[in-house]
C-alpha beads as a LAMMPS data file, in Angstrom:
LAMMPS data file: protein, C-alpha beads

437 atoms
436 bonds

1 atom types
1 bond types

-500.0 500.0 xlo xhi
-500.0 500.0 ylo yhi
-500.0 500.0 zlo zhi

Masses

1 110.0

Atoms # bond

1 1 1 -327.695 309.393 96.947
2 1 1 -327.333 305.091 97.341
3 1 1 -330.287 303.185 98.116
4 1 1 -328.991 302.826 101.964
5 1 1 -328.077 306.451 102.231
6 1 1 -330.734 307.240 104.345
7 1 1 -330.595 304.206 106.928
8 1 1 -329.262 305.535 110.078
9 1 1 -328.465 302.860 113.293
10 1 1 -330.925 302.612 115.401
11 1 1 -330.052 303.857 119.009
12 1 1 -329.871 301.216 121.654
13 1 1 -332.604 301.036 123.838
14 1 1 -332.607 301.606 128.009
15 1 1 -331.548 297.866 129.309
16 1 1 -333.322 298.950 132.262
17 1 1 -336.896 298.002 132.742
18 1 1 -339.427 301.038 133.048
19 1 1 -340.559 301.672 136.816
20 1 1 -343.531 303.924 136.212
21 1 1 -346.384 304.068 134.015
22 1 1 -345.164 306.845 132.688
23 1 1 -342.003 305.798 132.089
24 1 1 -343.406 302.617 130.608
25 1 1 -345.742 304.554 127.714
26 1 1 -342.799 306.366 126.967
27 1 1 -340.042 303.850 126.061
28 1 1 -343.118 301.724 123.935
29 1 1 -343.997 304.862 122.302
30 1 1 -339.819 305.877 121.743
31 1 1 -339.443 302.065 120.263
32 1 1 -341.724 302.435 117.554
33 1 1 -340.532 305.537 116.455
34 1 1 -337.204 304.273 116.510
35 1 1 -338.115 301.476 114.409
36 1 1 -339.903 304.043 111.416
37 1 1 -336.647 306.467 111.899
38 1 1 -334.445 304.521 109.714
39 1 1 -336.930 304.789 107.119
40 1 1 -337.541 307.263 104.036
41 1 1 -341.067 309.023 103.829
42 1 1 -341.863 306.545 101.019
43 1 1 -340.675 303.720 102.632
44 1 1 -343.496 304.726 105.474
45 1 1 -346.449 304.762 102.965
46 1 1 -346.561 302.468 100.802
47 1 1 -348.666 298.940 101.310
48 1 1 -347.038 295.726 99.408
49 1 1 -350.395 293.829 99.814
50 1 1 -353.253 293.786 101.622
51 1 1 -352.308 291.668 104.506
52 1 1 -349.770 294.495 105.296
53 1 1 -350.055 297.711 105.929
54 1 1 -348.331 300.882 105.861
55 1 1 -345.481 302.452 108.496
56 1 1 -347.252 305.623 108.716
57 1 1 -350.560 303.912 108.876
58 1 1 -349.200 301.373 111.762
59 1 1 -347.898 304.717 113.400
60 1 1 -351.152 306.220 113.436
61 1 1 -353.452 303.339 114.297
62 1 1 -351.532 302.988 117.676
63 1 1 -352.240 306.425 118.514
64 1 1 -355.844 306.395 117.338
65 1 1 -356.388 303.182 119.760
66 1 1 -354.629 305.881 122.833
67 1 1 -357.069 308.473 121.780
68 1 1 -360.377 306.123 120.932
69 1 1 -360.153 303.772 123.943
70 1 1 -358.974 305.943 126.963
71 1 1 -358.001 309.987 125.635
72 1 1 -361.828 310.418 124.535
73 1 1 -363.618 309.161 127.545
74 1 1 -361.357 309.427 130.219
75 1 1 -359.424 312.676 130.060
76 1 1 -361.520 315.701 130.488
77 1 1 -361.851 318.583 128.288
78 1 1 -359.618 316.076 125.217
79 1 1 -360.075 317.339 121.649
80 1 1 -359.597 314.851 118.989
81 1 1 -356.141 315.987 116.884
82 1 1 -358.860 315.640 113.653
83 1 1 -361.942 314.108 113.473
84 1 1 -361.362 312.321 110.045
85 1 1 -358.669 310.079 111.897
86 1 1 -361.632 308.372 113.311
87 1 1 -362.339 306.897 110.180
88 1 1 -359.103 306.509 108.759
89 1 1 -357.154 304.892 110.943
90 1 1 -360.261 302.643 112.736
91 1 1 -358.728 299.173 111.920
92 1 1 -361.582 296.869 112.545
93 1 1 -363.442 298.018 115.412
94 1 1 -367.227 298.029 113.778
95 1 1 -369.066 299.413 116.826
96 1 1 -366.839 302.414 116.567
97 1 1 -367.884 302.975 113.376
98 1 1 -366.571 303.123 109.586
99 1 1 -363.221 301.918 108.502
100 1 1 -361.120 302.971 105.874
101 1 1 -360.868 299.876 103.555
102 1 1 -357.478 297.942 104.648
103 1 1 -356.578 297.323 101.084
104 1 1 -356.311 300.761 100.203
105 1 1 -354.414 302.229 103.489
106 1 1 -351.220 302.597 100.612
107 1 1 -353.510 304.774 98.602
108 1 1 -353.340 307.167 101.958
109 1 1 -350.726 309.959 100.483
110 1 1 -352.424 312.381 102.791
111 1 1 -351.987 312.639 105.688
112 1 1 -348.105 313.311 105.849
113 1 1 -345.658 311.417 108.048
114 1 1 -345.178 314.836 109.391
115 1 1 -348.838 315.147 110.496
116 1 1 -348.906 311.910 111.562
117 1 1 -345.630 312.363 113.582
118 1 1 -347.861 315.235 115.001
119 1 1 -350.643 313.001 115.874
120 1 1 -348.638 310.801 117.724
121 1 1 -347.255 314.070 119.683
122 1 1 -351.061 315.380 120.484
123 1 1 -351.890 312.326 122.125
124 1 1 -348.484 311.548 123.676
125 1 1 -349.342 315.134 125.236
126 1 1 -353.352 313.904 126.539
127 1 1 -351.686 310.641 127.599
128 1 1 -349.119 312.458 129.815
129 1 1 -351.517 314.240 131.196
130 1 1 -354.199 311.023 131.705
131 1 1 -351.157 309.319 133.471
132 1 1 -350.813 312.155 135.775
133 1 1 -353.882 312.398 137.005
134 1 1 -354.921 308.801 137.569
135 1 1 -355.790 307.197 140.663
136 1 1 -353.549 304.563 141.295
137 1 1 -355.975 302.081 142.592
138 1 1 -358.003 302.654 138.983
139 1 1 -357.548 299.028 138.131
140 1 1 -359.439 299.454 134.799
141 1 1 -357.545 302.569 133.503
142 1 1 -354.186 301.019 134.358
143 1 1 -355.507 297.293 132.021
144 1 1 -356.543 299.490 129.632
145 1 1 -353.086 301.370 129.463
146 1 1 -351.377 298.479 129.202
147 1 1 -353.372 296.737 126.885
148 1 1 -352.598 299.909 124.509
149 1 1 -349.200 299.418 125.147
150 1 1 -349.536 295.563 124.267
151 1 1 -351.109 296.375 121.133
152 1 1 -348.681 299.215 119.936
153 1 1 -345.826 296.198 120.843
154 1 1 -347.658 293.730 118.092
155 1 1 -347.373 296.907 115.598
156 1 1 -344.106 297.045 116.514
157 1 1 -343.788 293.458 114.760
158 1 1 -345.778 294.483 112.307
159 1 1 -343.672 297.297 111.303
160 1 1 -341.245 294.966 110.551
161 1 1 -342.628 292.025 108.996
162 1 1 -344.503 294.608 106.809
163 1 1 -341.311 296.558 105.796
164 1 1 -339.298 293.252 105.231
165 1 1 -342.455 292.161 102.620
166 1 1 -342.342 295.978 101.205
167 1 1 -338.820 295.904 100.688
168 1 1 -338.663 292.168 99.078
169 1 1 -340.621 293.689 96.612
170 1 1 -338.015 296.193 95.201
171 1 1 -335.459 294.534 92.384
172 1 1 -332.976 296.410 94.021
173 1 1 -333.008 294.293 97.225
174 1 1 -332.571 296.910 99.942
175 1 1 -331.569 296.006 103.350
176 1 1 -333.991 297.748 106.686
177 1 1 -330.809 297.797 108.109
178 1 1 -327.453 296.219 106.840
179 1 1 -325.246 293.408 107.975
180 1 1 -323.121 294.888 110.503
181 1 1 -319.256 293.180 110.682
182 1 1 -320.450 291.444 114.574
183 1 1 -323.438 289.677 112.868
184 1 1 -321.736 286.906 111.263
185 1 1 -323.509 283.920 109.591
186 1 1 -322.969 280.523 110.348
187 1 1 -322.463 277.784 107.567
188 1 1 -322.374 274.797 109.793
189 1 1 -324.829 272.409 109.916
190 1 1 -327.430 272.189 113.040
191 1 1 -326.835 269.038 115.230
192 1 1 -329.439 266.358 115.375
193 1 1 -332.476 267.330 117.634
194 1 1 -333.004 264.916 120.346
195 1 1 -336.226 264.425 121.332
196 1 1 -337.503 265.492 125.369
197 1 1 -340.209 263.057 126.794
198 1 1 -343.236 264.425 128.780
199 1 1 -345.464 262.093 130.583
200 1 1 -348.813 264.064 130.190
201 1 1 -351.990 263.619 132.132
202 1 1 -353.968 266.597 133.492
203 1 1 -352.316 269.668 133.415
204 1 1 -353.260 273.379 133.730
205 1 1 -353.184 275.931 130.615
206 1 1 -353.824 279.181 130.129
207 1 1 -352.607 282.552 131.974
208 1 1 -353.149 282.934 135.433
209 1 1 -354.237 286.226 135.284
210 1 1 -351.324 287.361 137.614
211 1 1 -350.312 289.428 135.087
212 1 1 -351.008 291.294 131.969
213 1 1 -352.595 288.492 129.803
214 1 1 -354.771 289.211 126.415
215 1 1 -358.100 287.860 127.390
216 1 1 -357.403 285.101 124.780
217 1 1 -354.872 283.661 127.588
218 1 1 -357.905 283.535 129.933
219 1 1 -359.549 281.316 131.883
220 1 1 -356.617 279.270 133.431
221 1 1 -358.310 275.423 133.066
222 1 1 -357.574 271.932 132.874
223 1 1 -356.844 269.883 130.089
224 1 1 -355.553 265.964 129.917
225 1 1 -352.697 265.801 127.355
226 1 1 -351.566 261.951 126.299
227 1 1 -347.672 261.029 126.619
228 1 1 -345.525 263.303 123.986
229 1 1 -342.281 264.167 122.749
230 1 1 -341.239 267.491 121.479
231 1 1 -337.781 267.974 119.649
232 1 1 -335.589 269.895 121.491
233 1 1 -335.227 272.848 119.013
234 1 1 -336.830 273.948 115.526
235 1 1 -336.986 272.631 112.555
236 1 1 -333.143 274.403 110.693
237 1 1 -332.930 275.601 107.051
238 1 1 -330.859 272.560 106.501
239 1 1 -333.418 270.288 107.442
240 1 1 -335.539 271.922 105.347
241 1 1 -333.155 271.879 102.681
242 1 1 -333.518 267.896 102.953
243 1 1 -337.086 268.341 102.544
244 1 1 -336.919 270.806 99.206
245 1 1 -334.372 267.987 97.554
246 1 1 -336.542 265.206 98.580
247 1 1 -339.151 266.722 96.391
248 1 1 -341.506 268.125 99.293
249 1 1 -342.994 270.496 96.783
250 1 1 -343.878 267.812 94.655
251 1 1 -345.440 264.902 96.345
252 1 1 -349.317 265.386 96.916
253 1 1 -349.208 262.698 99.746
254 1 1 -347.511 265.046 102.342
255 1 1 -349.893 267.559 101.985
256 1 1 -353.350 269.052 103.710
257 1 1 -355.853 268.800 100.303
258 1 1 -356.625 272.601 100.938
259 1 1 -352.683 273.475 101.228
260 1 1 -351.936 271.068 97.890
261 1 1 -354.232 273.559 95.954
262 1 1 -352.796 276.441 97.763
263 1 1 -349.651 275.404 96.442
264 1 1 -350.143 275.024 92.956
265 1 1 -352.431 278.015 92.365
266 1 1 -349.261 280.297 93.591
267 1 1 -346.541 277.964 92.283
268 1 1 -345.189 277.446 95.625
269 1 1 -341.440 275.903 96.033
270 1 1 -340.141 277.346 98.886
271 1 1 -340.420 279.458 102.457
272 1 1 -341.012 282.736 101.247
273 1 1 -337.899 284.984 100.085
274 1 1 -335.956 282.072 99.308
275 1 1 -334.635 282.826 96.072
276 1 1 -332.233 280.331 94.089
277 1 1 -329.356 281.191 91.848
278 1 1 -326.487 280.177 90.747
279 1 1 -324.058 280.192 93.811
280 1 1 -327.233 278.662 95.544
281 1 1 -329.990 279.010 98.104
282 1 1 -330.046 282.824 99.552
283 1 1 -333.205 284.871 101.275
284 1 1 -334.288 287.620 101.442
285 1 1 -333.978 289.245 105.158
286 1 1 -334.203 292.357 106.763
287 1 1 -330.591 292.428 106.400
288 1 1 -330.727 292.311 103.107
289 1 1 -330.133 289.483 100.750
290 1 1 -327.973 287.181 102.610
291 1 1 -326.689 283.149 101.781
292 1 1 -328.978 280.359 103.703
293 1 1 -327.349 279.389 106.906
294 1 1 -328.431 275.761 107.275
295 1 1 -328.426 275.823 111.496
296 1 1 -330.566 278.802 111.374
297 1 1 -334.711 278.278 112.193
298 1 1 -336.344 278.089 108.888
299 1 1 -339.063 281.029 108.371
300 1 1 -342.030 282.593 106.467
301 1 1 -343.938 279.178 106.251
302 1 1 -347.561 278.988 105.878
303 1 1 -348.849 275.828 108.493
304 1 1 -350.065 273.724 105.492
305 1 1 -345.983 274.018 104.353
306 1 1 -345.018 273.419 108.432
307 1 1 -347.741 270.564 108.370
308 1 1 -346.218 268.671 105.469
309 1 1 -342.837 269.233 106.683
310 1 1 -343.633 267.205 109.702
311 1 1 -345.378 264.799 107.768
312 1 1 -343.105 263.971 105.503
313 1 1 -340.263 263.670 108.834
314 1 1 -342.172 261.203 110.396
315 1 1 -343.777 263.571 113.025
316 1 1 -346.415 265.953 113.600
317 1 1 -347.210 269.720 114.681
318 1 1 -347.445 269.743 118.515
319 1 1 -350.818 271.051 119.827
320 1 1 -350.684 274.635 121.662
321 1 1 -351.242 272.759 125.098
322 1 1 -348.380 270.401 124.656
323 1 1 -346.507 273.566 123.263
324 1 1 -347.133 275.839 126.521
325 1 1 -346.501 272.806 129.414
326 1 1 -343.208 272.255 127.475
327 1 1 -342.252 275.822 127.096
328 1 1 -342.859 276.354 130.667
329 1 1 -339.993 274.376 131.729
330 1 1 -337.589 276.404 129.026
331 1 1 -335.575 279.443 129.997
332 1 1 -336.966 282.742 128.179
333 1 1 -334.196 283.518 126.303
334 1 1 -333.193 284.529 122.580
335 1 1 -332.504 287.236 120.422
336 1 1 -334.945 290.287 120.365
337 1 1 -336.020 293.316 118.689
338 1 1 -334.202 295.173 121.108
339 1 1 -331.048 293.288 120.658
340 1 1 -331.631 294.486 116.883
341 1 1 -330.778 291.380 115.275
342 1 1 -333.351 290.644 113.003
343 1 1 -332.517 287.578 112.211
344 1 1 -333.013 283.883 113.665
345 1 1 -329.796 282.753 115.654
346 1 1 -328.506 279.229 114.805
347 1 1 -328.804 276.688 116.647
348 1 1 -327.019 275.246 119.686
349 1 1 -329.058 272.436 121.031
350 1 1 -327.746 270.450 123.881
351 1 1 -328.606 267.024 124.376
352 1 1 -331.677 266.570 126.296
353 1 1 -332.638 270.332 126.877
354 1 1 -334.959 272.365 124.979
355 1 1 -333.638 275.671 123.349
356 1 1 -334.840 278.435 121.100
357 1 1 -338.243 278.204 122.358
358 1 1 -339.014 281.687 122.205
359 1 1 -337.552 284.873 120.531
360 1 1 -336.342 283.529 117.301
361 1 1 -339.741 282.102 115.325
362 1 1 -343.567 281.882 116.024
363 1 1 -343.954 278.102 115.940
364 1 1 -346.711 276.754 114.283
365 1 1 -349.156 274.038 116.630
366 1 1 -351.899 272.164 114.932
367 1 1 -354.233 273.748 117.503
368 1 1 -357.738 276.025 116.110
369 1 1 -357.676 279.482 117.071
370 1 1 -360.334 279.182 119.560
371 1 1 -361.800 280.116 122.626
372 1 1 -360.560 278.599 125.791
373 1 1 -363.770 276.795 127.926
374 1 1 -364.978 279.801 130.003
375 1 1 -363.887 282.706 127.852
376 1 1 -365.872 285.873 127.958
377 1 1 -364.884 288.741 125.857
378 1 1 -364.861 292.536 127.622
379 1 1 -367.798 294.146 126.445
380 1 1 -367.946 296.747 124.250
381 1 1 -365.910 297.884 121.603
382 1 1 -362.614 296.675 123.050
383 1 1 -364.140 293.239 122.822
384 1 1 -363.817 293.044 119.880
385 1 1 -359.794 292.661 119.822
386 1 1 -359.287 288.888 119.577
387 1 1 -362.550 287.211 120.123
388 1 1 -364.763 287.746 116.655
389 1 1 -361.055 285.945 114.991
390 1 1 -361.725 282.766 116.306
391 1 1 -362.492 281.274 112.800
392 1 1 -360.194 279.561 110.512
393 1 1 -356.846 280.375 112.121
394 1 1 -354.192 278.078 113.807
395 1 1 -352.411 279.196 116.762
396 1 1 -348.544 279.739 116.893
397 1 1 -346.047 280.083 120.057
398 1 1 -343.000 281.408 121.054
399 1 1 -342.122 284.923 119.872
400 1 1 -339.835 285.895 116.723
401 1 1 -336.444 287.683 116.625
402 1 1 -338.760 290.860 115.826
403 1 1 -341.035 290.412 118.910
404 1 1 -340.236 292.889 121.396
405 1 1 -338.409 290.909 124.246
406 1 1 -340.878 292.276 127.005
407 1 1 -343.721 291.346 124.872
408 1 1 -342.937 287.843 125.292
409 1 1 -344.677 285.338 127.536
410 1 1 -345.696 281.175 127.697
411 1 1 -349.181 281.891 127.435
412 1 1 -349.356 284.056 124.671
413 1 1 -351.362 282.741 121.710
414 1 1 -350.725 284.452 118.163
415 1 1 -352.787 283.185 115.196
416 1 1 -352.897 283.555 111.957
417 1 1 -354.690 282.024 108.370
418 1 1 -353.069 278.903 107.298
419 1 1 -351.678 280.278 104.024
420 1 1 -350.283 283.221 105.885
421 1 1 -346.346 282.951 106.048
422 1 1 -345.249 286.748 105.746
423 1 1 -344.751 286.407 109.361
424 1 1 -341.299 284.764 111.527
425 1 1 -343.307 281.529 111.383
426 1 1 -341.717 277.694 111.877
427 1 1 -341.985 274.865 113.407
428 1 1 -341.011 272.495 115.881
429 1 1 -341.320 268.848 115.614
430 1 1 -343.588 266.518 118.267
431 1 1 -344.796 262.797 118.641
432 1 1 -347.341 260.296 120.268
433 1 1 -345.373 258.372 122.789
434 1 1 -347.218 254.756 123.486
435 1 1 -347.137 254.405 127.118
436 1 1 -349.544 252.663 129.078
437 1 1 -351.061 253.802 132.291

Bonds

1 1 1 2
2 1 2 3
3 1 3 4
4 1 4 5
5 1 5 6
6 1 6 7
7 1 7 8
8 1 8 9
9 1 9 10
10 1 10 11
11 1 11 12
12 1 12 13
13 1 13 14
14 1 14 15
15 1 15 16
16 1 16 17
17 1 17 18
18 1 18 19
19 1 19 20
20 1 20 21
21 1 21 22
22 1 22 23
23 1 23 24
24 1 24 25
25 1 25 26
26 1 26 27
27 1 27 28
28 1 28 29
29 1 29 30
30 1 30 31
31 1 31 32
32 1 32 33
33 1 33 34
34 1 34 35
35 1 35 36
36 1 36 37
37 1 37 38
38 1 38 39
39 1 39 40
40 1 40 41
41 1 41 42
42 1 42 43
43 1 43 44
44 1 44 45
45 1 45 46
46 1 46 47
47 1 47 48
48 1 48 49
49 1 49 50
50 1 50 51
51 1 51 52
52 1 52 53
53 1 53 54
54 1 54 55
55 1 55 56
56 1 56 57
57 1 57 58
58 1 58 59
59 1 59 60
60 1 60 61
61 1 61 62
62 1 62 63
63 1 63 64
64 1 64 65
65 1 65 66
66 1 66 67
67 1 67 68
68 1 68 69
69 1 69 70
70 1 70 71
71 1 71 72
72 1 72 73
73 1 73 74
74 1 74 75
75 1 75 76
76 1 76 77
77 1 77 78
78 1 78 79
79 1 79 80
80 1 80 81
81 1 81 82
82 1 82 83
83 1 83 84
84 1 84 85
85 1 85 86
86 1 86 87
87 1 87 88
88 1 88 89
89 1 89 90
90 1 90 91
91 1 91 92
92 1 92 93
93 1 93 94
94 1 94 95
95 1 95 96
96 1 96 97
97 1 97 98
98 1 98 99
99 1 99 100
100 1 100 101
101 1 101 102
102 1 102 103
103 1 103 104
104 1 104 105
105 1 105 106
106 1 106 107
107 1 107 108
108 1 108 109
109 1 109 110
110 1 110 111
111 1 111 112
112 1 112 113
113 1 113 114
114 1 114 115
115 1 115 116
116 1 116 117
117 1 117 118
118 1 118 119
119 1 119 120
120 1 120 121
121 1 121 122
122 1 122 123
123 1 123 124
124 1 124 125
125 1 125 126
126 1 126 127
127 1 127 128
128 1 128 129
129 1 129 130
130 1 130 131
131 1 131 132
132 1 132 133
133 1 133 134
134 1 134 135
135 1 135 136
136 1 136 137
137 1 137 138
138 1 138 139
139 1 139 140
140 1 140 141
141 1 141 142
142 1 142 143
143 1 143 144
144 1 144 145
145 1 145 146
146 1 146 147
147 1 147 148
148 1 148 149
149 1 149 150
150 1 150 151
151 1 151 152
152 1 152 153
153 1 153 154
154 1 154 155
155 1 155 156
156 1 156 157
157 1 157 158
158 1 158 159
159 1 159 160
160 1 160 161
161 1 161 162
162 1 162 163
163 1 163 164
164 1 164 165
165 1 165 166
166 1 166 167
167 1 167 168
168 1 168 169
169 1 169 170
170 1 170 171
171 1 171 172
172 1 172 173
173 1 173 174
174 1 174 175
175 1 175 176
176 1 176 177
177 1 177 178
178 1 178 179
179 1 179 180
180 1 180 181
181 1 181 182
182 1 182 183
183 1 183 184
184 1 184 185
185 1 185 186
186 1 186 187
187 1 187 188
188 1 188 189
189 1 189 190
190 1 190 191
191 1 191 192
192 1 192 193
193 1 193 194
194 1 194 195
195 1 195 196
196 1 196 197
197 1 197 198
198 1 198 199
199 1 199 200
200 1 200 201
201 1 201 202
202 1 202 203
203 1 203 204
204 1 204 205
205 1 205 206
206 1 206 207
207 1 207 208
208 1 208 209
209 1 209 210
210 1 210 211
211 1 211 212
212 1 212 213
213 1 213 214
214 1 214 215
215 1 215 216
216 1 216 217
217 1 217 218
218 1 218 219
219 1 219 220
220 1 220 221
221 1 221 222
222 1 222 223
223 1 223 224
224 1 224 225
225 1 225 226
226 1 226 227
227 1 227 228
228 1 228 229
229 1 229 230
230 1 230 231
231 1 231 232
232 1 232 233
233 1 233 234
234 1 234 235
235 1 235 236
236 1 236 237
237 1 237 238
238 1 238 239
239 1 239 240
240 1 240 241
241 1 241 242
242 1 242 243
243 1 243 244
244 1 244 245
245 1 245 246
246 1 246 247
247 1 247 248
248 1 248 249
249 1 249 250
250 1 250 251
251 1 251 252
252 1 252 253
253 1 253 254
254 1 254 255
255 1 255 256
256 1 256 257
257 1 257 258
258 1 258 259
259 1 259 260
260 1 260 261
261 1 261 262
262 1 262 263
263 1 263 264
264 1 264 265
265 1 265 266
266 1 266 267
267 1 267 268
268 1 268 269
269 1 269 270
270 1 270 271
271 1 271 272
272 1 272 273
273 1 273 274
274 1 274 275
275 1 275 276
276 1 276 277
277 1 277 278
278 1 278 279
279 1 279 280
280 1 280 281
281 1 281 282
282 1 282 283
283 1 283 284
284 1 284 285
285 1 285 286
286 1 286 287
287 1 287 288
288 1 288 289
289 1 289 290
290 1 290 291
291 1 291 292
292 1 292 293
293 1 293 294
294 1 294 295
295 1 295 296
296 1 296 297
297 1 297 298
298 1 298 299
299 1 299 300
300 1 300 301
301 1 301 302
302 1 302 303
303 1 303 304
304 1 304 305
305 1 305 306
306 1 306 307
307 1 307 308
308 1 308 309
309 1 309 310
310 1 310 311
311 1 311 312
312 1 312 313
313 1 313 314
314 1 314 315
315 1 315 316
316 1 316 317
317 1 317 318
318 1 318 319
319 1 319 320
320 1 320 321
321 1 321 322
322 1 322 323
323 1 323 324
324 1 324 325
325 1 325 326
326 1 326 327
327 1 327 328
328 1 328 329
329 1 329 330
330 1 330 331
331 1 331 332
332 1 332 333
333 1 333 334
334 1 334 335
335 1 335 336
336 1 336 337
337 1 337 338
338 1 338 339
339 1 339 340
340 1 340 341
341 1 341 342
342 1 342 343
343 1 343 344
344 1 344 345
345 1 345 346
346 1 346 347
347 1 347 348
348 1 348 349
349 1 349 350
350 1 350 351
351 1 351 352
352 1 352 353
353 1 353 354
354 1 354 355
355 1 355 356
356 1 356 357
357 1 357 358
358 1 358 359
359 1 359 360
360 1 360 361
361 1 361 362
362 1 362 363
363 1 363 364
364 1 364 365
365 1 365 366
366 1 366 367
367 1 367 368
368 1 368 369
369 1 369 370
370 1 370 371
371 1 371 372
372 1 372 373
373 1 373 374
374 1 374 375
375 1 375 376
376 1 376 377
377 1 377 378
378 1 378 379
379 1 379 380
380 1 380 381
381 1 381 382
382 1 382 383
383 1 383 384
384 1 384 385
385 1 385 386
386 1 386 387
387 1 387 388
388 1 388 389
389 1 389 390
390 1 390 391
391 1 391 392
392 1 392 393
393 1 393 394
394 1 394 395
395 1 395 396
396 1 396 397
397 1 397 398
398 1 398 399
399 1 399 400
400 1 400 401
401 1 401 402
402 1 402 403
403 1 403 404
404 1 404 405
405 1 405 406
406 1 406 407
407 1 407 408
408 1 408 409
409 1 409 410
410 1 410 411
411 1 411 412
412 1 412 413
413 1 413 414
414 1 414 415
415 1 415 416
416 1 416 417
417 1 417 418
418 1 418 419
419 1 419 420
420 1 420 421
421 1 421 422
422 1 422 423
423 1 423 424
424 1 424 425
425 1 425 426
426 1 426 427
427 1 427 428
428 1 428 429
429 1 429 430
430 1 430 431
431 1 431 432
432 1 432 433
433 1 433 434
434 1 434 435
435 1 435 436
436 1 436 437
């Protein structure tokens, strides 16, 4: 048997938008299983550090929040597939009660993928039922539905980013899925980002609650943003490129004081999975080991990496509000999990237009991860699913190539630790623009 022998293709998915519920919870539910079905058993449970986590834990954790959060208390007569999954799969919802320690979910041989295959069956089985017999004017029940199918969406990512870190861990580079003949790789050179003008002033962020929104969208309010320029699409690997042979990694100036010692204590030099030999730059990729393509978004960098990046270009990190006023005027478009790409598309900026502002990287903003003026968190346990991180995080926009297309809107705020860069994470660049009332 080869290393790839037991990667299969993964099926396309329905191009047709669910109409139901039902049908909704269903092609979520399908997707993630999908994603896991091109993998061995041992590719599901093992845990490459303690950031990540497992496939078969990430595949039981979505079902546990079905079963915690609505199966429990809102379907009659439900009995729990096995009380021990409580514990076990409890990520870090205290008032439910213990947690298995995250940095030992990989230590988790038991239970099986097959039982936990069968988990996910006994609760697709209490949801089917849930879903037929709720009122339709239960506003709370349906939020709550969706929000679980929200979540299992960001595990979806997290499959992914997960696996790619797993498998960039094995000498023998193996690719999730490999490079089909129609993927191609471009070797050209990005063209020149212009740079698109906005005037400022007040302006109105956040969700508008029309919508599913996470309640970290929420409230809608008003903020006064000075006169700014964004470029019109990310930072490429061949800018970056620039930056490496400029000696980026080596000059203290362009650097956050907290991100110069982050640096040297891991002997930083590089995004993450760039590896150099002797034909050159290559990274590793979800693909597989591929050749840099210098048009491409440049990924995996921590913000203090994005920060002195812009730094050292002249420039800065836009905020998240100057992000999200921007991005509202830019067409949702991209390439998405479902499109099975995997990979950041190279750029095609046109003059005076902004592109690739969503479904190729999360784009790091200079902006705290922190509550918007107004924000309440739900109460109860379910409050506790964004609001107690709003400490020492920096917000990112825009989606990745792995972030399911559906799960992708302007508002959405993803954050993450400053060193973290295992994630699809960039940047775009922004300026002050001196204008005068």
């Amino acid at each position: 048997m080869t290393e790839r022998s037991h990667l299969r293709t993964i099926p396309p998915p329905a191009r047709q938008r669910a109409t139901s519920p039902s049908d909704r919870y269903r092609e979520v539910r399908a997707a993630t299983e999908a994603l896991a079905a091109v993998l061995s058993d041992e590719d599901c449970a093992i845990q490459s550090m303690p950031d990540a986590s497992p496939v078969k834990w990430h595949l039981a954790h979505t079902s546990w929040f079905f079963e915690t959060f609505l199966l429990d208390s809102s379907l009659p007569g439900y009995r729990s597939y096995d009380p021990a999954f409580r514990v076990l799969f409890n990520s870090y919802y205290n008032a439910i009660g213990d947690k298995h320690p995250r940095p030992q979910r990989g230590l988790l041989s038991r239970p099986s993928r097959g039982d936990v295959i069968a988990y996910r069956a006994h609760v697709d089985e209490g949801m089917r039922q849930l879903l037929a017999r709720r009122d339709p004017g239960d506003a709370k029940l349906a939020n709550l539905i969706e929000l679980g199918l929200q979540h299992e969406q960001q595990h979806q990512e997290l499959i992914l980013t997960d696996v790619l870190h797993l498998l960039s861990c094995n000498p023998l580079q193996p690719a999730y899925l490999p490079l089909s003949g129609g993927d191609g790789l471009a070797a050209t050179d990005a063209a020149a980002p212009a740079w698109i003008e906005f005037d400022g002033g007040l302006t109105d962020i956040g969700h508008d609650d029309t919508a599913f929104a996470f309640d970290n969208e929420l409230p809608r309010h008003r903020e006064f943003l000075a006169p700014f320029a964004l470029a019109s699409r990310p930072v490429c690997n061949g800018d970056y490129l620039a930056f490496i042979g400029d000696g980026g990694y080596r000059r203290p100036e362009l650097w956050l004081s907290e991100g110069w010692d982050w640096l040297n204590a891991n002997d930083i030099a590089a995004p993450l999975y760039w590896r150099r030999d002797p034909a050159g730059w290559r990274r590793f990729t979800l693909r597989g080991a591929l050749p840099i393509e210098p048009a491409a978004p440049v990924c995996h960098l921590s913000l203090f990496e994005a920060d002195a990046y812009a730094r050292w270009a002249g420039a800065r990190l836009p905020t998240e509000s100057e992000w999200e006023i921007a991005a509202a005027r830019a067409p949702v478009d991209g390439t998405f999990v479902e499109d099975r790409a995997l990979l950041p598309r190279p750029s095609t900026a046109a003059a005076g237009a902004l592109t690739q502002m969503f479904g190729d990287v999360w784009e790091w903003t200079q902006s705290d991860y922190a509550p918007y003026p107004g924000f309440r968190p739900a109460s109860g346990a379910i409050g506790e699913y964004n609001a107690k991180f709003m400490c020492n995080q920096y917000v990112l926009r825009g989606g990745s190539c792995v972030t399911p297309r559906s799960h992708i809107r302007v508002t959405y705020r993803n954050f993450f630790p400053a060193a973290a860069r295992w994630q699809f994470s960039g940047l775009r660049l922004a300026r002050d623009l001196n204008r005068r009332a």
